[in-house]
C-alpha positions, 0 to 999 in steps of 0.5 A, spaced: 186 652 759 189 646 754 197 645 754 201 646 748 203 639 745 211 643 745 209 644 752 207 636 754 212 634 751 218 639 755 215 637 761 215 630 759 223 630 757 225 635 762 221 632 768 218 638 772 215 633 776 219 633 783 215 628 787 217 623 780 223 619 783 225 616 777 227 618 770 221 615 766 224 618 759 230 612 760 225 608 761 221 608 756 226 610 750 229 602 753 223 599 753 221 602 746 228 599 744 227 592 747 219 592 745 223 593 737 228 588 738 223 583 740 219 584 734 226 584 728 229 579 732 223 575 731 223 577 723 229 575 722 230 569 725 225 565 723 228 562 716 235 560 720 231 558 726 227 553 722 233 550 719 237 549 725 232 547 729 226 545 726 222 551 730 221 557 726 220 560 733 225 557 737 230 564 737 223 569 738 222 565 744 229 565 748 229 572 745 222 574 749 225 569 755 231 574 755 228 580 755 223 577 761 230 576 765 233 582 763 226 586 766 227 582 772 234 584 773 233 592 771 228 591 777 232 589 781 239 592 780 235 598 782 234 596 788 241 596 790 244 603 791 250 605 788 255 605 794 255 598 793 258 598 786 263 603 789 265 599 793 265 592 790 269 596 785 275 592 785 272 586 786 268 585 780 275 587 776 278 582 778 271 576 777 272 580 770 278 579 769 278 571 771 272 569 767 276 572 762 282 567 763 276 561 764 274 562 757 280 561 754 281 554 756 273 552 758 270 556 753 266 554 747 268 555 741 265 559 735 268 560 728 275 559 731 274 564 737 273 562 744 268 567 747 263 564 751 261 559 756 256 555 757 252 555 763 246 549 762 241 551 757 244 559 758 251 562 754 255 567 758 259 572 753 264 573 758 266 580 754 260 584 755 261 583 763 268 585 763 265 591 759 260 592 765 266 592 771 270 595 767 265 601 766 264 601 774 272 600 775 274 607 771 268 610 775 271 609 781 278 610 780 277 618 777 272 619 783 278 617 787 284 620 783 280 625 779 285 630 781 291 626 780 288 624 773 288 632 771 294 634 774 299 629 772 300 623 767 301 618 772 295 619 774 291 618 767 297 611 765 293 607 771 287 605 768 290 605 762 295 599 765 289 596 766 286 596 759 292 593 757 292 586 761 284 586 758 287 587 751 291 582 752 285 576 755 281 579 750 286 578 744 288 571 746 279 569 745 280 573 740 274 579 740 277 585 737 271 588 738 271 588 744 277 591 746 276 597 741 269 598 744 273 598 752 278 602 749 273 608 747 270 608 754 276 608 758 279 615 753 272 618 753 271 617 761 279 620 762 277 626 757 270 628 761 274 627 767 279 633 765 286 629 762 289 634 758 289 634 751 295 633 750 295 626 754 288 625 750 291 626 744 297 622 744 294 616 747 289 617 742 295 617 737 297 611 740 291 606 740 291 608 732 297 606 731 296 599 736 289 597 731 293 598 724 298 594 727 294 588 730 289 589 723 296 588 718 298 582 724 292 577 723 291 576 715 282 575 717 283 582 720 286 585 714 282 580 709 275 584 713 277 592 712 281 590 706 273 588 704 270 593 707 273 598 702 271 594 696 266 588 698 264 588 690 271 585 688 270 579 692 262 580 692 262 570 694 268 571 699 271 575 704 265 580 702 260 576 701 256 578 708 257 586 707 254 585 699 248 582 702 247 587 707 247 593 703 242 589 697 237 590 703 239 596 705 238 597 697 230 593 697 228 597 703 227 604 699 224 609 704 219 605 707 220 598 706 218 591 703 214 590 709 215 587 716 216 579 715 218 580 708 225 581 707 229 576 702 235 578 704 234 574 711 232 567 707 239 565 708 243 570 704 245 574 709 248 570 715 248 573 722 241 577 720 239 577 727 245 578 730 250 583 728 246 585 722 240 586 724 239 593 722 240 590 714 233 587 716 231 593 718 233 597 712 230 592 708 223 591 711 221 597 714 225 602 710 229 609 711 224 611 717 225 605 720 232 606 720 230 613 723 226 611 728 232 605 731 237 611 730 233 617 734 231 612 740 239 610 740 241 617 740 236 619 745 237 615 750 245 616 750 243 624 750 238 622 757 244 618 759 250 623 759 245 628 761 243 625 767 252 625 768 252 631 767 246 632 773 249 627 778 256 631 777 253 638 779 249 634 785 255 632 788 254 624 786 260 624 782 261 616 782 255 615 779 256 621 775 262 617 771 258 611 771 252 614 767 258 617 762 261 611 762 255 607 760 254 612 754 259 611 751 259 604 751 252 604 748 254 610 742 260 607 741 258 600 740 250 602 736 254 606 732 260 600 730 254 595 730 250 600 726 256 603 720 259 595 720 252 593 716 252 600 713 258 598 709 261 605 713 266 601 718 269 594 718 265 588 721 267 587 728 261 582 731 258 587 735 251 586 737 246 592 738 245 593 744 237 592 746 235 590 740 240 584 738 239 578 740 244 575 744 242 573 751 249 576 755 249 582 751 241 584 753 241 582 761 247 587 761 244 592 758 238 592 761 243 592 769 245 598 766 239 601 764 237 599 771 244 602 775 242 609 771 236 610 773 238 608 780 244 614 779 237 618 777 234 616 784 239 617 788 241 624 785 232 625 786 232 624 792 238 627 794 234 634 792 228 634 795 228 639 800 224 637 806 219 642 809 220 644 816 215 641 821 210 647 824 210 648 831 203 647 835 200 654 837 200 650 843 204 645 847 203 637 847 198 637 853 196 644 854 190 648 854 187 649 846 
């Protein structure tokens, strides 16, 4: 008897299979991403890699290098149980928190901010590191103080102390994108900890009035959302980028000019493989292919906050606010990454994760996904009931 095809695809989302020690829908909906990326990447560089460098493959060969790297690492970190990172915790907050200092007098300088070092022929982009630690820093300190942080507002200030000397390194760069990104990680973890709502709205409240402060303080912030809201008023200066984009949003219609056929990529639109990638895809493979990225996006945030959910209900509650911390980031920064091209949020520089090119910010995400599915097989294996041995109908060295 054949299985309905709603039935395949429960028992490939839910996973019934118990001797399955991993969780084989992250995967794939990771390496669907990266597999898509690779091939927008590749599309969109080509213009900017023949007049940089002459190679109009140059960017699509370090992009497929990273990706090679990036898989290495996943398999690797899977290797490594998550008690380590637990433990290591503090540790790593601090080597984030010195890198970001380092950057500040050693970096590389892009466009007036420092973010970036340079390591050989490689670029670390110290804040998607810090991003990372800091995600493994707040798993720790809730699954120590998660009483204290339900109980009593000192409790819920202590990660956020921490948060402001991270502000203030990444203020100094600046990379105010980042700094918004760790703010939401920190206040949705403390919020799916328990804080009480009255703490979660009023640091909520607080962090509003600190972004609408820093934006009026910096005249290019406030050129960048003064832009945002009428990016037609000024459509040669400070709205140029976002007019382009939304021109290739315009073109791609419902399905698109076609792969590799964007105009909008031939030097109109800066940054097209990069921050604006999707613009790229809008224009090439239309409204489905926005679609396709936006569904796998959300599907692999919804699978990791489910596995959370999982490994918190089977005792694992590190790994379990890692997996929530690790969701938060992903949505929050595709979703910033995704509404900047889309003229819905104001530019912030932020890649998409798996799918832009940027060396530092795929080898992260791909250690991230490896942790996940490290937190997805120890909550396995810590399920399996192993069956009691039979005893013998007769003893070692008895009569049969």
């Amino acid at each position: 008897m054949s299985v309905p095809p709603s039935q395949r695809w429960r028992d490939w989302w839910i996973a019934t299979d118990r001797t399955l020690l991993y969780d084989r829908m992250l995967l794939w909906l990771a390496l669907a991403l990266m597999a898509i990326g690779l091939v927008m990447v590749t599309s969109a560089s080509f213009p900017v890699a023949e007049r940089l460098t002459g190679n109009p493959f140059h960017f699509m060969i370090r992009h497929g290098i990273y990706v090679g790297l990036g898989v290495a690492l996943m398999l690797t970190v899977i290797q490594v149980p998550i008690q380590w990172w637990s433990s290591g915790s503090s540790s790593l907050l601090l080597i984030s928190m010195g890198m970001l200092i380092m950057v500040l007098f050693i970096g590389h300088e892009v466009n007036g901010a420092k973010r970036w070092i340079k390591l050989g022929p490689l670029t670390l982009q110290v804040a998607e590191v810090a991003k990372l630690f800091f995600v493994i820093y707040m798993s720790s300190y809730l699954t120590r103080r998660v009483g204290e942080v339900q109980e009593n507002l000192k409790g819920f200030l202590k990660p956020l102390l921490v948060l402001f000397l991270f502000a203030g390194l990444l203020l100094l760069q600046p990379d105010f994108g980042s700094l918004v990104v760790m703010s939401c990680i920190a206040v949705g973890m403390l919020f799916l900890a328990g804080a009480r709502l009255w703490q979660f709205f009023g640091v909520m409240i607080a962090f509003a009035a600190a972004i609408v402060l820093l934006i009026v303080k910096e005249p290019y912030r406030m050129r960048r959302v003064v832009s945002f809201l009428d990016p037609w008023e000024d459509p040669f200066g400070s709205g140029y980028q976002l007019t382009q984009s939304l021109m290739a949003f315009g073109r791609g219609d419902w399905f698109g000019q076609g792969l590799g056929n964007s105009i909008q990529k031939l030097q109109y639109l800066p940054e097209a493989h990069t921050d604006f990638i999707m613009a790229v895809v809008g224009e090439e493979l239309g409204f489905f292919g926005i679609v396709l990225i936006l569904v796998l996006s959300f599907a692999l945030v919804i699978r990791t906050m489910q596995l959370g959910r999982k490994a918190l209900h089977a005792g694992h509650q590190y790994g379990g606010f890692v997996a929530y911390g690790i969701g938060i980031w992903f949505a929050f920064q595709a979703m910033v990454n995704i509404g900047a091209a889309a003229g819905i949020l104001p530019t912030k520089g932020l890649t998409l994760p798996l799918i832009s090119y940027g060396g530092t910010s795929l080898l992260i995400s791909c250690v991230a996904i490896g942790i996940l599915l490290r937190v997805d097989y120890e909550v396995r294996v810590s399920q399996i009931k192993v069956a009691p041995r039979r005893r013998s109908a007769t003893k070692a060295g008895g009569a049969a």
